[in-house]
N, C-alpha and C positions, 0 to 999 in steps of 0.2 A: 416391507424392507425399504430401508433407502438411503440414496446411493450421493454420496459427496461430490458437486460440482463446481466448475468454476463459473461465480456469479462475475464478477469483474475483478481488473486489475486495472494498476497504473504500471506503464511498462516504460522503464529507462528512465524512470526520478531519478531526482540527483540528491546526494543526502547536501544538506545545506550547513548541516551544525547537528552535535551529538552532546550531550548532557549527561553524564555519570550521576551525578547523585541527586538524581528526580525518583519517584517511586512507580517509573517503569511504562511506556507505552512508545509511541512515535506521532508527532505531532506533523497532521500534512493541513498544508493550505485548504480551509474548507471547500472552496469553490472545487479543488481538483478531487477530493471526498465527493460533493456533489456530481460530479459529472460520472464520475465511475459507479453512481449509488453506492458508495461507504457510509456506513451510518456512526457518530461518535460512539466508543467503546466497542465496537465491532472487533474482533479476532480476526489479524489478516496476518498472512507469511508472508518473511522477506526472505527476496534470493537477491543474494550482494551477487552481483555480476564481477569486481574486482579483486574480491578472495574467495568465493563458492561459499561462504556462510548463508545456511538458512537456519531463520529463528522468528518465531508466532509471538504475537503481541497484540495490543489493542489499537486500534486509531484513535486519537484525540484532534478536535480540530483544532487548525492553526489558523490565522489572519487571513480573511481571504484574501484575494490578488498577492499575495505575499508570494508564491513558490516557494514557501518553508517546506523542509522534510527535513524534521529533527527527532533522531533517534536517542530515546530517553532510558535512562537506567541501565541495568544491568545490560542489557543489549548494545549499548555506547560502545562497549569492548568489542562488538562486533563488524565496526561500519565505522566510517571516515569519513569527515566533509569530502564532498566531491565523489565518491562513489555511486556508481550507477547499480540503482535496485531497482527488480521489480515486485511492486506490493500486490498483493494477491487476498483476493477475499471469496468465499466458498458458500454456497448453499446447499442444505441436504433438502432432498426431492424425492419424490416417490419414482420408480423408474418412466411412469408415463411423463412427468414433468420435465425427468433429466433428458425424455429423447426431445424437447422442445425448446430447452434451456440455449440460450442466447446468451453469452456473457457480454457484457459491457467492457469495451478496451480501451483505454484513453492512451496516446502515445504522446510523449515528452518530447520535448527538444532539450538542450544544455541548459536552460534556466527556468526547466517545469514549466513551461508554458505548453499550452492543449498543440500538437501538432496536427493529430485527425484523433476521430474515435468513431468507433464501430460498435 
């Protein structure tokens, strides 16, 4: 059996810009992908903190040092410049792994910048 964990998140991104007619993902500054281990094309949840939408997509990287978070396609309709998300990415484990499972936290400030991570 195994069991769905949280491998890392970015918690309190700011979305930056949303793009309706792309064919679909959220583009985050690579550097802040790399500090949370997000890998490009990775399946991560978003929880809009500003209207309780959640909705799963992929990661594409953005520019690093940028602080880009740009919500692409169909999910555009769900998020707002300036909205505070948390991206969330998952690993499945066998139960010995999930009782050892550490996730990676990066915590934002207002302009995606690393505050602390865990």
């Amino acid at each position: 059996m195994f069991l769905k964990v949280l491998k890392s998140k970015l918690h309190r991104a700011r979305v930056t810009d949303t793009k309706l007619h792309y064919p679909g993902s959220i583009a985050i500054d690579e550097s802040l992908m790399q500090a949370a281990g997000i890998l490009p094309y990775e399946s991560v949840l978003i929880a809009n903190l500003n209207n309780g939408n959640r909705f799963e997509t992929y990661a594409v990287a953005g520019r690093a040092g940028s602080g880009d978070v740009v919500v692409l396609g169909a999910a555009a309709q769900l998020a707002s410049p300036g909205d505070v998300v948390i991206i969330l990415a998952f690993a499945y484990c066998t139960p010995d792994e999930a009782a050892r499972a550490a996730p990676k936290v990066v915590v934002l400030d207002e302009k995606n910048k690393i505050v602390r991570q865990h």
